[in-house]
C-alpha positions as CSV (number, residue, x, y, z in Angstrom):
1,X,12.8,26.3,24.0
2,X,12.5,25.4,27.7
3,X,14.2,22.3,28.1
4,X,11.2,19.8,29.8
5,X,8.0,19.4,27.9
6,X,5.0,17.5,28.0
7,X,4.5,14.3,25.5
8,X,2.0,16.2,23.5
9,X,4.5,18.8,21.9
10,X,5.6,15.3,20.3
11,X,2.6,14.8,18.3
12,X,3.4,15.7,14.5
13,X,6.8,16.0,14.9
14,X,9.2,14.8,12.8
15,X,12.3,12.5,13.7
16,X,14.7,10.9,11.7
17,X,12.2,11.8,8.4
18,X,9.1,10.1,10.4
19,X,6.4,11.1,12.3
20,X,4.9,11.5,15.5
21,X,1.4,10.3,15.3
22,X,-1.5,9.4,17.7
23,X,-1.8,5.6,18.4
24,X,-4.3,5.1,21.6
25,X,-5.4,7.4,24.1
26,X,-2.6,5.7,26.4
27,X,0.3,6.1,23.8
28,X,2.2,8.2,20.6
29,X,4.1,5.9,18.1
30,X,6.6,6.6,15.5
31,X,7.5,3.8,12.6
32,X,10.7,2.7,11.4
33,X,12.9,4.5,14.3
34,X,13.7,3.3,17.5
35,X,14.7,5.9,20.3
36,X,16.1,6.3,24.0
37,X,19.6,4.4,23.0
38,X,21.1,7.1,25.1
39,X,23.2,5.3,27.8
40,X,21.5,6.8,31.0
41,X,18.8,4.4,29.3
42,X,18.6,0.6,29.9
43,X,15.3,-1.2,29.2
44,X,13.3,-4.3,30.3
45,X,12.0,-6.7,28.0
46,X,8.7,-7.2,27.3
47,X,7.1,-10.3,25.5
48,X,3.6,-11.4,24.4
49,X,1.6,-12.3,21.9
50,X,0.8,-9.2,20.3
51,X,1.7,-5.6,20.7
52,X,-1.9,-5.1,22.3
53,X,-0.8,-7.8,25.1
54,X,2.9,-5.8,25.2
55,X,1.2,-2.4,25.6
56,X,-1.0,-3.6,28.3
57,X,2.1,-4.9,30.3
58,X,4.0,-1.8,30.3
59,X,0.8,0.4,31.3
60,X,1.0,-1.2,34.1
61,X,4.2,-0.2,35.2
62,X,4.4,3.1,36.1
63,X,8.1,3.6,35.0
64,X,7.8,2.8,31.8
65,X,8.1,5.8,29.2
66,X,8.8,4.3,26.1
67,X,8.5,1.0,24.3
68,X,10.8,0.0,21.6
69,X,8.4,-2.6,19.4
70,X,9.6,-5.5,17.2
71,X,7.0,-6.2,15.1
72,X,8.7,-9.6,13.8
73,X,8.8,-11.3,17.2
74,X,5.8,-9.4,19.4
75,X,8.9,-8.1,21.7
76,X,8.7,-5.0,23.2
77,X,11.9,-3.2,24.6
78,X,10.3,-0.8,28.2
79,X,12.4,2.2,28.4
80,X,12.5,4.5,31.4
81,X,12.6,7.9,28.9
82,X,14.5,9.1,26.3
83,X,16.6,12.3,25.4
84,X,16.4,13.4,21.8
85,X,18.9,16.2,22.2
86,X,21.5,13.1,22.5
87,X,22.9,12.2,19.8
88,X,22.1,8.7,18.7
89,X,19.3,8.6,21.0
90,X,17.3,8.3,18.1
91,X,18.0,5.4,15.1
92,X,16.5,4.5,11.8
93,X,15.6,0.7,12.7
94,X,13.4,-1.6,10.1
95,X,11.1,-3.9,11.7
96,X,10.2,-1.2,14.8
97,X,7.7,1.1,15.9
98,X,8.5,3.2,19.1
99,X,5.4,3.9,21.8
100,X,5.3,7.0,24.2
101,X,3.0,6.7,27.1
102,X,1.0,10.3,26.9
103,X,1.7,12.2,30.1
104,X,5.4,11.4,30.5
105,X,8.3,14.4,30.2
106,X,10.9,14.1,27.9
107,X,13.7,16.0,27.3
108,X,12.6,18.1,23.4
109,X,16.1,20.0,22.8
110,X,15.9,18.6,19.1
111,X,18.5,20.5,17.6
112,X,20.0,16.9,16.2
113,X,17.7,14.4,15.6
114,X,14.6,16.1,14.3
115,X,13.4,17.5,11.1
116,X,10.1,18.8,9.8
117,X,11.2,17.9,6.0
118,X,9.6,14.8,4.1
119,X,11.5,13.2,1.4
120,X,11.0,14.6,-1.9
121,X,9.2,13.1,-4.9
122,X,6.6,10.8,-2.1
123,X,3.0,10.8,-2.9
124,X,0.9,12.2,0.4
125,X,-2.6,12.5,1.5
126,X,-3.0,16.3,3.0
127,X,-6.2,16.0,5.3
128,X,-6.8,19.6,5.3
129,X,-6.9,19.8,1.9
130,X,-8.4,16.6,1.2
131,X,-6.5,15.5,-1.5
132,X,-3.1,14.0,-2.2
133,X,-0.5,15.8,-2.8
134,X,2.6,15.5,-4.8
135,X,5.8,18.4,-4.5
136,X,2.8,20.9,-3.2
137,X,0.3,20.0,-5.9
138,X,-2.7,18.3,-6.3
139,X,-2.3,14.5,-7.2
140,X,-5.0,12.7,-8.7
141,X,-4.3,8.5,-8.4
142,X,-6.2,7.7,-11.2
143,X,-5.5,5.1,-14.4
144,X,-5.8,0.9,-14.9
145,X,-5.2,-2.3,-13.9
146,X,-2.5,-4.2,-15.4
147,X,-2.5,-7.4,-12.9
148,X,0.4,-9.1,-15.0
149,X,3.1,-7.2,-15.2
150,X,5.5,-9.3,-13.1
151,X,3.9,-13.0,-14.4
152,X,1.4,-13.2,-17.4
153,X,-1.1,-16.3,-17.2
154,X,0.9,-18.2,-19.1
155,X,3.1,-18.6,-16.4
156,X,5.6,-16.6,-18.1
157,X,7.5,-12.8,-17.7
158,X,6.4,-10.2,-19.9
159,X,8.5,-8.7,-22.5
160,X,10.3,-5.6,-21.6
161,X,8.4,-3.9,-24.7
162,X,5.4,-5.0,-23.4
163,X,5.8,-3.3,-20.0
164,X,6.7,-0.4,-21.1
165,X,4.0,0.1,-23.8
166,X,1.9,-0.3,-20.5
167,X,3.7,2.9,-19.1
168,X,3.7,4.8,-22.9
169,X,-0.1,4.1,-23.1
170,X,-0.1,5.6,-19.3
171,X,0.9,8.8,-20.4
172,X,-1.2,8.8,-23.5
173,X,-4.5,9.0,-21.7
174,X,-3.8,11.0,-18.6
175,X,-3.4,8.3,-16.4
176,X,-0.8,8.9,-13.3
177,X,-0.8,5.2,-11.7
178,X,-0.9,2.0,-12.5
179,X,-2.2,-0.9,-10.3
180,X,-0.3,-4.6,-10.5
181,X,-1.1,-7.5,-8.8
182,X,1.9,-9.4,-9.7
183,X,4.4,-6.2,-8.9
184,X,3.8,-7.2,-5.1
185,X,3.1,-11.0,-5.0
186,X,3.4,-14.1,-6.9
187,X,3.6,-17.5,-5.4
188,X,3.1,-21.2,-5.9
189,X,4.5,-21.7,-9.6
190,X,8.2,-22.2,-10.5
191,X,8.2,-18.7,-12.5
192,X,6.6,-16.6,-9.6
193,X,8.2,-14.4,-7.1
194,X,7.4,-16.6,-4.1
195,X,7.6,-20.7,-5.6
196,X,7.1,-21.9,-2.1
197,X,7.1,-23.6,0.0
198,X,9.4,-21.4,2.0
199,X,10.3,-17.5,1.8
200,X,13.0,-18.3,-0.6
201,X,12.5,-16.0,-3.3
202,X,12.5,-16.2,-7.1
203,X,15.3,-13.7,-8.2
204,X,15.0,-14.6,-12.2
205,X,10.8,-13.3,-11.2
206,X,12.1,-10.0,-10.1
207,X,13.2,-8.4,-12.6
208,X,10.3,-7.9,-15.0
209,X,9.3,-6.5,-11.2
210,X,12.4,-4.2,-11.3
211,X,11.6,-3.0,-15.2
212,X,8.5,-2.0,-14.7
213,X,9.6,0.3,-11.5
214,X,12.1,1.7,-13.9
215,X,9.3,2.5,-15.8
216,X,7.4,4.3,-14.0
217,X,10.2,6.3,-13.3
218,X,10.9,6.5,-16.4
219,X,7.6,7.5,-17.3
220,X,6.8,9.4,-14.0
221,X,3.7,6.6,-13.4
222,X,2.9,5.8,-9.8
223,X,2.1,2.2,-8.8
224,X,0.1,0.3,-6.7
225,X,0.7,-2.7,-5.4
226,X,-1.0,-5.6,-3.4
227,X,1.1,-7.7,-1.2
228,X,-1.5,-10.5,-1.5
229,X,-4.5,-12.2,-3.4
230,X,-7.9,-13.9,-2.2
231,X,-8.7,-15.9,-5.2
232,X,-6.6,-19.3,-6.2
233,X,-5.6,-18.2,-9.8
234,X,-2.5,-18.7,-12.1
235,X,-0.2,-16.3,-9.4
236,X,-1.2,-18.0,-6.2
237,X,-3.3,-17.0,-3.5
238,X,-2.4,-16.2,0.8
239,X,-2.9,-20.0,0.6
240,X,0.4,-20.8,-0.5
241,X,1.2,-19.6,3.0
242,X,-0.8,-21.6,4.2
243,X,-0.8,-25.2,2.5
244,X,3.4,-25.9,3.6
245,X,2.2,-25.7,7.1
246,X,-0.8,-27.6,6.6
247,X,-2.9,-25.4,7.6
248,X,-6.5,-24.9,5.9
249,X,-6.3,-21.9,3.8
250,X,-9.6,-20.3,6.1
251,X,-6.9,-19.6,8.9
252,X,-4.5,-17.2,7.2
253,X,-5.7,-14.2,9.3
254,X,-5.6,-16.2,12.5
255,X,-2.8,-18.4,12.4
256,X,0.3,-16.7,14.1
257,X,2.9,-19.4,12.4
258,X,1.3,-18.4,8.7
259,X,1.6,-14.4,9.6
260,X,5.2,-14.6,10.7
261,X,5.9,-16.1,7.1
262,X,3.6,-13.3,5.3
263,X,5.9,-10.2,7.5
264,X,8.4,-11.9,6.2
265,X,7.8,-12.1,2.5
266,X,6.7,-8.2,3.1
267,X,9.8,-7.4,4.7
268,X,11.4,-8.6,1.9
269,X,9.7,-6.9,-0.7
270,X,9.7,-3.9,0.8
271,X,13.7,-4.0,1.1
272,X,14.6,-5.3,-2.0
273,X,17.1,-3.2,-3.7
274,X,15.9,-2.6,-7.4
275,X,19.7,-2.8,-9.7
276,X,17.9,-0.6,-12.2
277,X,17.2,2.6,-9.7
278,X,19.6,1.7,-7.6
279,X,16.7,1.7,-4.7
280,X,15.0,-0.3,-2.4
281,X,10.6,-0.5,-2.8
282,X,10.0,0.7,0.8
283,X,12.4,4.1,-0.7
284,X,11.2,4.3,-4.0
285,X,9.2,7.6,-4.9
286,X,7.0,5.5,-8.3
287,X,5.5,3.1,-5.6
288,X,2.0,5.5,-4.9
289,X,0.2,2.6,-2.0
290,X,1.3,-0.6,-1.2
291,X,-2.0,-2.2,-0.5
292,X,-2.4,-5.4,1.9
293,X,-4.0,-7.5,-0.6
294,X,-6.3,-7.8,-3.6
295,X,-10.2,-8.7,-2.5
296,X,-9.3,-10.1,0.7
297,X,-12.9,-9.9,2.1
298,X,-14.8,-11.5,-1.3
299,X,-16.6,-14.5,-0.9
300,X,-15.9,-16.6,-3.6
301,X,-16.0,-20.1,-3.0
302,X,-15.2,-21.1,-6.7
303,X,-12.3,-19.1,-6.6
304,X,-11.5,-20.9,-3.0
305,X,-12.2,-17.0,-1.1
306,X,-14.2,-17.8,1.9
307,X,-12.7,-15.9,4.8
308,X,-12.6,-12.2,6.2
309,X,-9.7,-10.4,7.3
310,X,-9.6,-10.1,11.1
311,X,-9.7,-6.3,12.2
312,X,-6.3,-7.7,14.5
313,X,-4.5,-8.9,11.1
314,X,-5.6,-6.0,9.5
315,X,-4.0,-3.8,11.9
316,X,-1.4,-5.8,12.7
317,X,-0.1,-6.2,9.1
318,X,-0.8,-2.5,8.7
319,X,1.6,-1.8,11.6
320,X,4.0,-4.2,10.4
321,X,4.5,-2.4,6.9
322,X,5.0,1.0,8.6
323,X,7.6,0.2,10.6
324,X,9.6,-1.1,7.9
325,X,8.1,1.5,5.8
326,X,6.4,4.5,7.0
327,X,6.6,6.9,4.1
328,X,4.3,5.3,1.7
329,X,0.8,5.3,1.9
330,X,-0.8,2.0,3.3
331,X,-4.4,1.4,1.3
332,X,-7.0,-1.3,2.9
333,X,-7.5,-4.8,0.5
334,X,-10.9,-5.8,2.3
335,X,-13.2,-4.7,-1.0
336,X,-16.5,-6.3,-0.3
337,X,-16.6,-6.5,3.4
338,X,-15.5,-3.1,3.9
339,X,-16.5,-1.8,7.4
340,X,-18.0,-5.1,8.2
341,X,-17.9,-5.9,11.9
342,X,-14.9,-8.6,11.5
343,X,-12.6,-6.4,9.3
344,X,-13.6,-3.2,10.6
345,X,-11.4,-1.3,8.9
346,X,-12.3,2.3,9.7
347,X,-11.2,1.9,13.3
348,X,-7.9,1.1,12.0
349,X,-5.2,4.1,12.3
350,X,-2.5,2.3,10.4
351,X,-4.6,2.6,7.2
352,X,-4.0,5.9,5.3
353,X,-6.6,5.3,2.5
354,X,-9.6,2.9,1.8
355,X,-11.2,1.5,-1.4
356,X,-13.4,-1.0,-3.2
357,X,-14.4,-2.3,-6.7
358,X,-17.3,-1.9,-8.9
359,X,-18.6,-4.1,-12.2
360,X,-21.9,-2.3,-11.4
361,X,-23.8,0.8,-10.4
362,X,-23.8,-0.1,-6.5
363,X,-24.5,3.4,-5.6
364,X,-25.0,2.7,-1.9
365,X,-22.2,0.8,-0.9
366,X,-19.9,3.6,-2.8
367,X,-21.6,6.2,-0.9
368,X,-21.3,4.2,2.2
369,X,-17.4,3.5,1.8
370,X,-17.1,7.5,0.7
371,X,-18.7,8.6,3.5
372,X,-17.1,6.2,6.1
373,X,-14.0,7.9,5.0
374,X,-14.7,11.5,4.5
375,X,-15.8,11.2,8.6
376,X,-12.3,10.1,9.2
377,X,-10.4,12.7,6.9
378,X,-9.0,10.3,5.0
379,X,-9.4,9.0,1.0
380,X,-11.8,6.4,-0.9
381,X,-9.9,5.4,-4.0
382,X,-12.1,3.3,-6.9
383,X,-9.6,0.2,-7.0
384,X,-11.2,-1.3,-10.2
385,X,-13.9,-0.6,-12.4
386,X,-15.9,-1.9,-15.0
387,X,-14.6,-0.1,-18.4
388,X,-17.8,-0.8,-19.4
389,X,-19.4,1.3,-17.4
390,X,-21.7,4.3,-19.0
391,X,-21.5,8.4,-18.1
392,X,-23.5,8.3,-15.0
393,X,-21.6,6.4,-13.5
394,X,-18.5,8.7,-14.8
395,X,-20.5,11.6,-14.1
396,X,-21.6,10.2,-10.1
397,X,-17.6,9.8,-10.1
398,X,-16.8,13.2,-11.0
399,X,-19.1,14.9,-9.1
400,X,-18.0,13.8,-5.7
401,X,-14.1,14.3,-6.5
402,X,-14.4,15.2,-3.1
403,X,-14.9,12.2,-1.9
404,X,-13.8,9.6,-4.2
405,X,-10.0,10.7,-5.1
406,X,-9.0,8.0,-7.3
407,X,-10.5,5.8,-10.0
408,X,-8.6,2.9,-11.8
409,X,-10.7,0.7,-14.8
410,X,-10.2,-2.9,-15.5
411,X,-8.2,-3.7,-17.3
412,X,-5.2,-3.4,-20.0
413,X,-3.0,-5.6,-21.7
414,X,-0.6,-5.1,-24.6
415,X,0.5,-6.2,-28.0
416,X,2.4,-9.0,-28.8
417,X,5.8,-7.0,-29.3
418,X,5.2,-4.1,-27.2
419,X,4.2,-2.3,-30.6
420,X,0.4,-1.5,-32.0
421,X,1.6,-3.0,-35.6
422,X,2.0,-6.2,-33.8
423,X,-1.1,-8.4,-32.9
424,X,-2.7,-7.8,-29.3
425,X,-3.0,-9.9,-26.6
426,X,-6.4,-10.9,-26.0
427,X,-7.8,-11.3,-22.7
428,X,-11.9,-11.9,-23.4
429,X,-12.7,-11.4,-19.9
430,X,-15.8,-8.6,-21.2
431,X,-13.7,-5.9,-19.4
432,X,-9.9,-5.8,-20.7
433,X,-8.9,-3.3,-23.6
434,X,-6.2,-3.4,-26.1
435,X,-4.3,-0.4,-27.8
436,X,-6.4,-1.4,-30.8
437,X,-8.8,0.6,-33.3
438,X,-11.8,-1.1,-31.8
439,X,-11.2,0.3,-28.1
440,X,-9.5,3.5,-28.8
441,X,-13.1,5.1,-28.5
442,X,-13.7,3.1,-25.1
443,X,-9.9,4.0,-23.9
444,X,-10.6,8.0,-24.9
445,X,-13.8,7.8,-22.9
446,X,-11.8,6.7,-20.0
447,X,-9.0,9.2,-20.6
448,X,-11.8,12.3,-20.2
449,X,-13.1,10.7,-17.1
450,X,-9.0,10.7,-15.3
451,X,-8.9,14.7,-17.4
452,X,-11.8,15.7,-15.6
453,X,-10.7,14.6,-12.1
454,X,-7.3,16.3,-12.6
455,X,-9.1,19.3,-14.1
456,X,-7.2,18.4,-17.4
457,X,-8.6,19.8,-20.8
458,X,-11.1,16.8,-22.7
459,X,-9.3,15.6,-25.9
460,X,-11.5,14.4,-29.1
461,X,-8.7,11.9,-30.2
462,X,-5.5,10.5,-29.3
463,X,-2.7,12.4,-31.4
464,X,0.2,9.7,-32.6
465,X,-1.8,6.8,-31.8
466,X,1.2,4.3,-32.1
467,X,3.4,3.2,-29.5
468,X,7.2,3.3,-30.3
């Protein structure tokens, strides 16, 4: 290997179990690492207001080969190059994201610090197969909606039974993730994760979060889960970011004392350390997408939604998550005003995967959020779904697998005790479904629809209908 070579032999390359990837025209960035720590290298310091305004700076001096990026205070640490052959030029760093101005030389002997291997057991999107892609096969995301796993509506924790007959049920009709809104945030009520007013977290409220992780591993369920929520019900809203500051909830995505709270809360999520897997989220195989928020672009002034996420906080948030965790795939919460020109989301490179819900048949904007995607090599996922629904829209779903590579109904909930001979929970919302004689047939319909997109043999009944 000759011992000089140009940025681009960077691009896709491994370090430290991340990746090399295309940021700008101007610049390569890798998340979670920091690099050039060598001591032939000092650095400058850089500060603004955003790492657009950082990046700008250091393009404009022409010495400048590397920037070192804290995402928590918009500081950016210039470097004059960096020697990856050194050892401990390169170190795992939470919080950071390292920029390489294209067309500087770097020394590539990278007998030390680099490797080609992922970690094992991660859920990935393979663009040149177009699907994901789990220990070299085919994964299909596809399964329900169980919002209150870590906080019921009654203000309340689940059972442990009652998680896990989530999981059991999981694995009874061919579903391979769940999606739960309360596994990633919960705020404003003396039970949830975040009680407010500060970032002082609930730790009694994580550990229905923490069972139903060791669930999934258990179980061998993925999870998705939104950091945020749009709407002002029971588990809180981003407005409980908001309302200590006094600031009106409309100026979440803008208001730069608000966002320095929110990367908190997600930095702390992301490196909590679950007692039951003995992991922390951000390196925890069962979590499938963490996704930035649940119907963050909806306008629904009854349920106090009125504003659209910024394309800046969009990307900015994005960013923030991969450098404190860049293995796990990072899925869009903008629903309804996907692609609009505020959010613009598919200019965003920090988002691996993009989705929106349906309660109806709204054939065009699927097709325009598939399509949108497809031209980007990257996935649509179904985030909910009417179980209600009938077989064209199954059918529509089925036939472009190609384009829509993940499907997820509303809702479930369970039993009183976790168990199908005790009474279910009701939630008459016209959409939730119950372990119970009178939606088995709905629930097997759904389970063919997640057997067809995993190319699974159809079933005619459940065998063992009860849940131990």
């Amino acid at each position: 290997m000759k011992e000089k070579m140009e940025h681009e032999h960077l691009l896709g390359t491994h370090c430290l179990g991340q990746t090399f990837t295309e940021h700008s025209a101007d610049w390569l960035r890798i998340d979670g690492v920091v690099i050039g720590e060598s001591s032939q290298f000092g650095h400058s310091v850089i500060r603004g207001d955003s790492l657009a305004s950082v990046l700008m700076q250091a393009a404009a001096d022409a010495q400048v080969a590397v920037v070192c990026f804290d995402w928590r205070s918009n500081t950016g640490f210039a470097k004059s190059g960096f020697a990856l052959s050194n050892a401990g030029d390169a170190a795992e760093k939470s919080g950071f994201s390292v920029f390489v101005r294209r067309g500087s030389r770097i020394n590539l002997s990278l007998k030390i610090n680099l490797r080609t291997e992922r970690p094992n057991g991660f859920v990935r999107w393979d663009p040149d197969q177009n699907q994901f892609v789990l220990e070299g096969r085919k994964f299909v995301p596809t399964g329900f909606n169980a919002y209150w796993l870590g906080l019921t509506e009654e203000y309340g924790y689940p059972s442990h039974p009652q998680i896990e007959q989530m999981f059991f049920i999981a694995r009874k009709i061919a579903a391979t993730t769940i999606r739960s809104h309360t596994l990633g945030f919960s705020s404003g009520s003396k039970n949830s994760l975040r009680p407010g007013p500060s970032n002082k977290l609930n730790e009694v409220a994580w550990e229905p979060i923490d069972f139903a992780f060791h669930c999934a591993e258990k179980y061998g369920i993925r999870l998705i889960c939104p950091l945020l929520d749009a709407y002002s019900y029971y588990h809180g809203s981003y407005g409980d970011f908001c309302t200590p500051r006094r600031v009106p909830k409309t100026d979440f995505f803008t208001n730069s004392h608000v966002r320095a709270e929110f990367k908190d809360y997600v930095s702390q999520w992301l490196n909590h350390v679950n007692p039951l897997t003995n992991r922390a989220i951000k390196d925890d195989p069962s979590l499938f997408a963490i996704e930035l928020g649940n119907e963050l672009g909806n306008n629904r002034p009854s349920a106090g939604s009125t504003a659209i996420p910024t394309r800046e906080w969009i990307a900015d948030i994005s960013s923030f998550i991969k450098s404190v965790d860049p293995i796990h795939i990072v899925l869009n919460g903008s629903d309804e005003c996907l692609g609009s020109a505020t959010s613009d989301d598919f200019s965003i490179p920090t988002l691996d995967a993009f989705g929106a819900h349906f309660y109806s048949k709204d054939w065009l904007r699927l097709a325009d959020g598939c399509n949108a995607a497809v031209a980007l090599r990257k996935p649509f996922i179904v985030g909910e779904y009417s179980s209600r629904l009938d077989a064209n829209w199954f059918k529509t779903l089925e036939c472009n697998a190609h384009k829509v590579h993940g499907t997820f109904f509303w809702g479930l909930y369970p039993n009183q005790n976790g168990t199908p001979s005790s009474p279910p929970v009701l939630h008459n919302d016209g959409f939730t479904l119950n372990w119970i004689p009178k939606d088995l047939p709905f629930l097997l319909i759904l389970s063919n629809h997640m057997r067809r997109l995993q190319g699974l043999e159809e079933i005619c009944q459940f065998e063992g209908e009860g849940v131990q």
